[in-house]
C-alpha positions as CSV (number, residue, x, y, z in Angstrom):
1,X,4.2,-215.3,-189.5
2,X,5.2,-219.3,-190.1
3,X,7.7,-219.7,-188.3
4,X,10.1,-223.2,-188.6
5,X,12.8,-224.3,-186.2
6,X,15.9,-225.5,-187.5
7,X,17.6,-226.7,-184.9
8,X,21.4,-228.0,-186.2
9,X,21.8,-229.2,-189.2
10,X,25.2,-231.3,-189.4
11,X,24.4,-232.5,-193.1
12,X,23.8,-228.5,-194.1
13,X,27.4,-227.2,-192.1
14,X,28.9,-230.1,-194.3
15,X,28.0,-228.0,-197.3
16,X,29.9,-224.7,-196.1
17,X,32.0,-222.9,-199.2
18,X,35.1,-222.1,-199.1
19,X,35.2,-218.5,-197.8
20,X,37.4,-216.5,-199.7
21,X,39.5,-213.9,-197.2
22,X,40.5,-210.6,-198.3
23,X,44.3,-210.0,-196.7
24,X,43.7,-210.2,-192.5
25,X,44.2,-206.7,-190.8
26,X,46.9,-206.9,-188.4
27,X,46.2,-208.2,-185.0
28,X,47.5,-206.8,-181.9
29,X,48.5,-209.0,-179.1
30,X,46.5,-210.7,-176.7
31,X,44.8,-208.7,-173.8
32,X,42.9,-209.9,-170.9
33,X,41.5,-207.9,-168.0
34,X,40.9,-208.8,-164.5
35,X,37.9,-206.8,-163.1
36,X,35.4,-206.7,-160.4
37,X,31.8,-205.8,-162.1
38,X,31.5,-203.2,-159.9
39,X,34.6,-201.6,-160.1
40,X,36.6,-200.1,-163.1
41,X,38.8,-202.4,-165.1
42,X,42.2,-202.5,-164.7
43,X,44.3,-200.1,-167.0
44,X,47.2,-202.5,-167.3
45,X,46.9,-205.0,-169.7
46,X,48.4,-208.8,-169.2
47,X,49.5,-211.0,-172.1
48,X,47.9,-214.5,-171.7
49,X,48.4,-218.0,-173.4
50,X,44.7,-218.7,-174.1
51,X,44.4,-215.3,-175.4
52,X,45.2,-213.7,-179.5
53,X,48.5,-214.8,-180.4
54,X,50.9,-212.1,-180.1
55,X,51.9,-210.6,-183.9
56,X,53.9,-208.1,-185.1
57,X,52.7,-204.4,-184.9
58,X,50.7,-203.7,-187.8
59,X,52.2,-201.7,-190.9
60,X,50.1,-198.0,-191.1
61,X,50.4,-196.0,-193.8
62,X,51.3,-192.1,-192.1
63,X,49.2,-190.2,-193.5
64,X,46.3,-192.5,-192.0
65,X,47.9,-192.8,-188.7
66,X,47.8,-189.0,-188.9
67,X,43.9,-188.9,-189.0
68,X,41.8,-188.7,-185.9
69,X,39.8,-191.3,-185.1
70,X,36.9,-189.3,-186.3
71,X,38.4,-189.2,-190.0
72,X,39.5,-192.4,-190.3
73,X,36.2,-193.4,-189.0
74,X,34.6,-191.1,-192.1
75,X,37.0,-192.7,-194.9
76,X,35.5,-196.0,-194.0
77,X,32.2,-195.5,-194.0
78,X,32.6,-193.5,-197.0
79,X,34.4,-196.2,-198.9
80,X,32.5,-199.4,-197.7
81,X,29.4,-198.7,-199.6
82,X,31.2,-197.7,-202.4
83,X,33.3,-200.5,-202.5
84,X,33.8,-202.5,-206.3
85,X,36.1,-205.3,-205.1
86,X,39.3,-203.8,-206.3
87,X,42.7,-204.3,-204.2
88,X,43.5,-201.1,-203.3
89,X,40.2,-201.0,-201.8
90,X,40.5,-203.5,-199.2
91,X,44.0,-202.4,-198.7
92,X,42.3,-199.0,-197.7
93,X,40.0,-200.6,-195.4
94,X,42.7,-202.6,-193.5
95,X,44.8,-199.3,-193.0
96,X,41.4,-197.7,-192.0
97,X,40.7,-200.2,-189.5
98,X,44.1,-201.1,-188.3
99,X,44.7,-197.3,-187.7
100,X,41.3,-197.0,-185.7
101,X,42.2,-200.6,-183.6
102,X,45.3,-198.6,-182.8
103,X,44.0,-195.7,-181.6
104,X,41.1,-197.2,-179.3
105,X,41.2,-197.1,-176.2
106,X,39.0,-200.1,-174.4
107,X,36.0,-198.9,-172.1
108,X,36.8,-199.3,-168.5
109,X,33.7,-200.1,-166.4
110,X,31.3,-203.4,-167.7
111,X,28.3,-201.4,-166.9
112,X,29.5,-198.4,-169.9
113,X,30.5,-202.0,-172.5
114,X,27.3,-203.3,-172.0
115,X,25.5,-199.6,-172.5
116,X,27.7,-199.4,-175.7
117,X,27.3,-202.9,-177.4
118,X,23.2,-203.2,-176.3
119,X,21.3,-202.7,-179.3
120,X,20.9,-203.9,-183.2
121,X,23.8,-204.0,-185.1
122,X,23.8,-203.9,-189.2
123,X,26.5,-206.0,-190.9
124,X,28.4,-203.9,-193.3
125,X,31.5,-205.6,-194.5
126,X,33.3,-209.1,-193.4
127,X,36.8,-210.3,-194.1
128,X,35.0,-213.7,-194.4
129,X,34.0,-213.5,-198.1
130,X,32.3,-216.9,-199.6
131,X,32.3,-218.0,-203.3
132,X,29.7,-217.0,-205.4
133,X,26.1,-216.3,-203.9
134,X,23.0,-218.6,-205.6
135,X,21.5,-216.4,-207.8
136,X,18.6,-217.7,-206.1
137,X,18.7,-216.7,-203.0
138,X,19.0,-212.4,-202.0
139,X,19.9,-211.1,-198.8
140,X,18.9,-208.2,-197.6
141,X,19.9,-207.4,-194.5
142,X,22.4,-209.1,-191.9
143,X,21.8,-207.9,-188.3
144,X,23.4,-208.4,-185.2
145,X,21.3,-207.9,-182.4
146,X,22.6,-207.9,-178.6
147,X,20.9,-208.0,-175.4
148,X,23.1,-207.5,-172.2
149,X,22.9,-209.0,-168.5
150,X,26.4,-208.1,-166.9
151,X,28.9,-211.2,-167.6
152,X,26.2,-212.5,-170.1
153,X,23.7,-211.8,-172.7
154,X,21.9,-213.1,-175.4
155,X,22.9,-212.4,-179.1
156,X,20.6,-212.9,-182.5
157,X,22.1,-212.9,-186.3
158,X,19.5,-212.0,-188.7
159,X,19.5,-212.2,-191.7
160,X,16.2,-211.0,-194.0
161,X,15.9,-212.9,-197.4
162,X,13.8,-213.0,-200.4
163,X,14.4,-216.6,-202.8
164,X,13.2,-217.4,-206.5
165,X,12.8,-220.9,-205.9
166,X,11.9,-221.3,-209.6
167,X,14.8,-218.7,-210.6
168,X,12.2,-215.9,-212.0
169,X,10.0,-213.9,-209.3
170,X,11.5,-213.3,-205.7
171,X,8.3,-215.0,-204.4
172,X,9.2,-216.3,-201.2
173,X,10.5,-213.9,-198.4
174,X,11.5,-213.9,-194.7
175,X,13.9,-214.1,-191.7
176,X,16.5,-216.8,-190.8
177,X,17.5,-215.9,-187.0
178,X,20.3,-217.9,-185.5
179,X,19.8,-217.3,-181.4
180,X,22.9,-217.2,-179.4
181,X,24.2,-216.5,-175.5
182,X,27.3,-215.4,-175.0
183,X,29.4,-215.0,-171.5
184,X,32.0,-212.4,-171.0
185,X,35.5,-213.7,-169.6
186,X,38.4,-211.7,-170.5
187,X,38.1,-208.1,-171.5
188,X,35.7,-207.6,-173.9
189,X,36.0,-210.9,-175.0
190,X,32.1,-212.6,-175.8
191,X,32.3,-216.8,-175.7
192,X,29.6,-217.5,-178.0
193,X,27.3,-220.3,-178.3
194,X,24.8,-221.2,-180.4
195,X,21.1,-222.1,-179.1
196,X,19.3,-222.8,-182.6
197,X,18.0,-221.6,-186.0
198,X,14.6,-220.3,-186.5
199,X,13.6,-220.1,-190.3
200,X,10.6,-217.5,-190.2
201,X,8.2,-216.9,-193.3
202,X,7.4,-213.0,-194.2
203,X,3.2,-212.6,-194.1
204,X,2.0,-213.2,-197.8
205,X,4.7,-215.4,-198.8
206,X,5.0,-218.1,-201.0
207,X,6.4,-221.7,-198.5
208,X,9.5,-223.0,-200.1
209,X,9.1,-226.4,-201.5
210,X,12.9,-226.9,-200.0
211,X,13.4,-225.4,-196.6
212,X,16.4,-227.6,-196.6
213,X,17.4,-226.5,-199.4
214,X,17.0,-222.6,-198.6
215,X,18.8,-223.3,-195.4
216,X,21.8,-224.9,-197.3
217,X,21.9,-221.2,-199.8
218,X,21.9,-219.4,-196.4
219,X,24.2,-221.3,-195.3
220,X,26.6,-220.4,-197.9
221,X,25.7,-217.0,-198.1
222,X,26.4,-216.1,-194.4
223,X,29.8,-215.8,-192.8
224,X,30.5,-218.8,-190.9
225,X,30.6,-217.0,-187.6
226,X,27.2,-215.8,-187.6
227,X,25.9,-218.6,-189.1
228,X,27.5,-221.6,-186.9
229,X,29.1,-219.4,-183.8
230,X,30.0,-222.4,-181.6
231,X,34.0,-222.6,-180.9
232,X,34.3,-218.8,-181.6
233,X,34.8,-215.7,-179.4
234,X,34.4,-211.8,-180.2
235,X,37.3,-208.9,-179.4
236,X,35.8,-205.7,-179.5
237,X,38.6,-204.1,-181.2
238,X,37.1,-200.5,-182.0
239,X,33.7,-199.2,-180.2
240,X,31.9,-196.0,-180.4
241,X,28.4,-195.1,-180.6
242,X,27.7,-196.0,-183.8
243,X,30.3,-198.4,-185.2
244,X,31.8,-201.5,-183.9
245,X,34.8,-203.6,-185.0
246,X,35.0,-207.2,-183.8
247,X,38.1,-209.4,-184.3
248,X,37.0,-213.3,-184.1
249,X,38.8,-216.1,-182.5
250,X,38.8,-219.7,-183.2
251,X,39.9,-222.4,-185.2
252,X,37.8,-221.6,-187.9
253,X,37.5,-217.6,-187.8
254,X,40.9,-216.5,-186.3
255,X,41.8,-213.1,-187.5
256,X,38.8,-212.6,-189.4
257,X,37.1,-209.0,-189.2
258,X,33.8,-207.8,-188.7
259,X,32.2,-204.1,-189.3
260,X,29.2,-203.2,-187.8
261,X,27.1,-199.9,-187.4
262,X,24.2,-199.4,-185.0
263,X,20.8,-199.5,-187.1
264,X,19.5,-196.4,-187.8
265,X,22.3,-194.4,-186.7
266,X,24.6,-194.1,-189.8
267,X,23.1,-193.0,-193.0
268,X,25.3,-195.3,-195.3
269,X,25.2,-193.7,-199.2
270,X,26.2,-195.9,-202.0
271,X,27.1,-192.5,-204.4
C-alpha cells in the first residue's frame, strides 16, 4: 500500500465550502466535572465560563419525550438511513436526539468512558452538511477510530474513497486518515488536535495524477471537524454501547452534531 503524507495544507483549508447546516439541535448548558481518575466523578454539575454557552431548554415534542431511550434510540436509526432530505425529516432527528441528550445520564468513573468510547466509530449523519459533492470523487466510508490512555488518547478519521479522475471509471481507490490526540479536561470533554494527513493508495490502484487535487475534493467532502480538528472539542452528549452523540465546540463547529455507531455493531438497513 503507497502511502503519501500530507501534512497541512493551508492553500487546500482555503478551499473549504460553505457547509450547509440543517437547524442546530438544542444545546444544554455548559457542564464541567471535577474528578480524581481514580475515583467516581462528581454527580453535581458546575456551570463554567469556558464551558457551552448556557441556552434555553430545548423544545420536545411529548410524544417523543414519552419514549424510552431505547425507542427513541430505534426511530433514529430507523430513519437515518432512510433519510431523503426532506424537513420534517431532520426535524425528526433533532427531536430524536434532543430527547435522547435529555434523557442521558453521563458515565461516572473515567475508567467505564474510556471502556465505552475505545473502539471504531462509523459516521452516520452530521449537522455539518457541505455543498454539492464532486461527482468525481465517492466516499465510502467515514470512520472514527479512538484509542484511550486515561486523560489522553489518540483519535483517527477515516475516510475510504474511490475517484474517476477522468470522470468515467472509479479507477483510483484508497484511504485518507487524518491522525489526532486528544486530552480530556472537563467532563467528557476531548481537546482535539491534529497531528497530520496520510493519503494511502488501495493495492491495485490507479496513482492520481493530482493528489493535490484529490485532497482539495476530500476536503470539501468531509465535515470540517474531522477533516481540520484543531481549535475544536467533543461533548459526549449521548453514549451507549453502540451509538454515540457528540456536540462540537469552537469557533468554527459550535453546536454542530455528530452521530456515530460502533462498527459492526448496528445493522443499518436503507429499506
Amino acid at each position: 500500500m503507497r502511502s503519501i503524507r500530507v501534512g497541512l495544507l493551508a492553500t487546500l483549508l482555503a478551499l473549504k465550502a460553505e457547509a450547509y447546516v440543517v437547524p442546530q439541535f438544542g444545546a444544554k448548558g455548559g457542564r464541567s466535572v471535577r474528578y480524581s481518575v481514580n475515583e467516581p466523578l462528581h454527580v453535581s454539575f458546575e456551570e463554567t465560563a469556558t464551558d457551552i454557552e448556557q441556552v434555553e431548554k430545548p423544545s420536545i415534542p411529548q410524544e417523543v419525550a414519552a419514549l424510552s431511550p431505547n425507542e427513541i434510540k430505534s426511530r433514529l436509526l430507523d430513519l437515518l438511513p432512510r433519510m431523503t432530505g426532506k424537513a420534517e425529516e431532520f426535524r425528526d432527528i433533532e427531536s430524536y436526539v434532543n430527547a435522547l441528550e435529555d434523557k442521558y445520564v453521563p458515565v461516572q468513573t473515567l475508567g467505564f468512558l474510556n471502556m465505552a468510547t475505545e473502539g471504531d466509530w462509523q459516521l452516520l449523519f452530521s449537522t455539518n452538511r457541505l455543498g454539492v459533492p464532486n461527482t468525481k470523487l465517492r466516499l465510502r466510508e467515514l470512520k472514527q477510530c479512538i484509542a484511550t490512555d486515561n486523560l489522553k488518547g489518540s483519535l483517527t478519521n477515516i475516510a475510504r474513497w474511490d475517484l474517476a479522475e477522468d470522470g468515467a471509471a472509479f479507477d483510483a481507490s484508497g484511504t485518507f486518515s487524518v491522525k489526532c490526540t486528544y486530552e480530556i479536561n472537563q467532563g467528557a470533554r476531548m481537546i482535539v488536535a491534529l497531528d497530520d494527513h496520510v493519503l494511502e493508495l488501495a493495492k491495485g490502484s490507479k496513482v492520481p495524477n493530482d493528489v493535490p487535487g484529490l485532497v482539495g475534493m476530500l476536503n470539501r467532502a468531509i465535515p470540517t471537524e474531522l477533516f481540520d480538528p484543531n481549535d475544536s472539542a467533543m461533548d459526549t452528549t449521548y453514549l451507549d454501547g453502540d451509538l454515540r452523540i457528540v456536540r462540537l465546540a469552537g469557533a468554527k463547529v459550535e453546536g454542530f452534531r455528530n452521530i456515530f455507531v460502533r462498527s459492526g455493531a448496528v445493522e443499518i438497513n436503507p429499506q
